[in-house]
The first five atom37 places (N, CA, C, CB, O) and aatype in JSON, in Angstrom:
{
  "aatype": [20, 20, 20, 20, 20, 20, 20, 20, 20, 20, 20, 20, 20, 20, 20, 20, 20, 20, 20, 20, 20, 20],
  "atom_mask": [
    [1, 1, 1, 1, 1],
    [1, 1, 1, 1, 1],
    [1, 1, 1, 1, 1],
    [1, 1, 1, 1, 1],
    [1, 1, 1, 1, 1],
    [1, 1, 1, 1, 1],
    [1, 1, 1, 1, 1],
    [1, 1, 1, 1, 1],
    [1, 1, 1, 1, 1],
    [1, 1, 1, 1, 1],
    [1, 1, 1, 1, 1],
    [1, 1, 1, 1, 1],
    [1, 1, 1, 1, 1],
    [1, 1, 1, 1, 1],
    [1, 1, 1, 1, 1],
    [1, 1, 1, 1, 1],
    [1, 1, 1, 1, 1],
    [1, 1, 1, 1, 1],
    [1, 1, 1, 1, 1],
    [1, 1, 1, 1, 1],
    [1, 1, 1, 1, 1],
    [1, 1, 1, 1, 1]
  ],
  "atom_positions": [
    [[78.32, 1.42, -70.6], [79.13, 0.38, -69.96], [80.01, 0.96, -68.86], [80.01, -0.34, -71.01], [80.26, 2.17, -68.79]],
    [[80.44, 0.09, -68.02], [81.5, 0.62, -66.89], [82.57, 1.27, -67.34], [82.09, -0.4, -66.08], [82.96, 2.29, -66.79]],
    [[83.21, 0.68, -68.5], [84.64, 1.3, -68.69], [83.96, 2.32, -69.4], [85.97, 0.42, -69.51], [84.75, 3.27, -69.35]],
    [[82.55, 2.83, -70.3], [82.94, 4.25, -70.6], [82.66, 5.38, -69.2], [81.97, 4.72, -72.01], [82.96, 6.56, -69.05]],
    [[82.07, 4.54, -68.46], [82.03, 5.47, -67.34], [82.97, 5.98, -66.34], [81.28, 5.1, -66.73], [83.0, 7.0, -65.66]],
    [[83.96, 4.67, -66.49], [85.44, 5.49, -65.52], [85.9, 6.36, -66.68], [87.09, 4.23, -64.88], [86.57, 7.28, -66.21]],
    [[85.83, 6.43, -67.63], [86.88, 7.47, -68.82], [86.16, 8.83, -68.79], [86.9, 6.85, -70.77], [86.77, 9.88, -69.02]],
    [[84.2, 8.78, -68.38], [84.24, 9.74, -68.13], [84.46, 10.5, -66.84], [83.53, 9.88, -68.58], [84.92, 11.61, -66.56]],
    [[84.0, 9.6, -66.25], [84.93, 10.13, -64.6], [86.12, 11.04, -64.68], [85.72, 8.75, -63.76], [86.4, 12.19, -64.35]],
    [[86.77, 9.86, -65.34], [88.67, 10.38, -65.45], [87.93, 11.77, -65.98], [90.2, 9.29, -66.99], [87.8, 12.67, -65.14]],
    [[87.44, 11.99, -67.36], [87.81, 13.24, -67.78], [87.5, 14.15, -67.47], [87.75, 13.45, -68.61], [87.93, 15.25, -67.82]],
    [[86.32, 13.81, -66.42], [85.62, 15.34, -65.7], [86.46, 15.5, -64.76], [84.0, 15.38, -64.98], [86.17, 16.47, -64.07]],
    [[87.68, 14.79, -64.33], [88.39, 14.78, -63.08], [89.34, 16.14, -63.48], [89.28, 13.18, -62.71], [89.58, 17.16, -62.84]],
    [[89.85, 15.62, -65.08], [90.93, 16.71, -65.73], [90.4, 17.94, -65.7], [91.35, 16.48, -67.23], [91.14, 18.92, -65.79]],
    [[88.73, 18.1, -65.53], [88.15, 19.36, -66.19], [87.72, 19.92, -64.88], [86.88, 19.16, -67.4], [87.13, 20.99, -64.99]],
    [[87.91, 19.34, -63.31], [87.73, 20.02, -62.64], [86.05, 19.5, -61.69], [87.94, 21.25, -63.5], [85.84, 19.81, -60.51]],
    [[85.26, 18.86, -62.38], [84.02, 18.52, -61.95], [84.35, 17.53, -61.37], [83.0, 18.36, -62.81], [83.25, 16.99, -61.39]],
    [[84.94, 16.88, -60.9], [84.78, 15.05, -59.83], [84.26, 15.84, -58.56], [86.83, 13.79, -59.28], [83.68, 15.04, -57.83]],
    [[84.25, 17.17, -58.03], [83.37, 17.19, -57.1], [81.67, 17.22, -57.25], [83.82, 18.18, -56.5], [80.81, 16.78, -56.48]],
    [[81.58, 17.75, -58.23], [80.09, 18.3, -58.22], [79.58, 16.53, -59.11], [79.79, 20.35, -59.42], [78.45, 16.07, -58.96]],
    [[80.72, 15.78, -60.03], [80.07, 13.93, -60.05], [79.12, 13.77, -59.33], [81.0, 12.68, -59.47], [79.31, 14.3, -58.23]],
    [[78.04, 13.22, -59.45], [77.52, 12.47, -58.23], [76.38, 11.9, -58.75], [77.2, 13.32, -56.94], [75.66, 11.2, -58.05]]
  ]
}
């Protein structure tokens, strides 16, 4: 679902990966 996908967003954000997201 969408909302588990922004939470994982968020948490790869804390862990440093929102660049390599994609």
């Amino acid at each position: 679902e969408v909302d588990r996908f922004q939470e994982l967003q968020e948490e790869l954000k804390f862990r440093g990966y929102s660049g390599t997201w994609k």
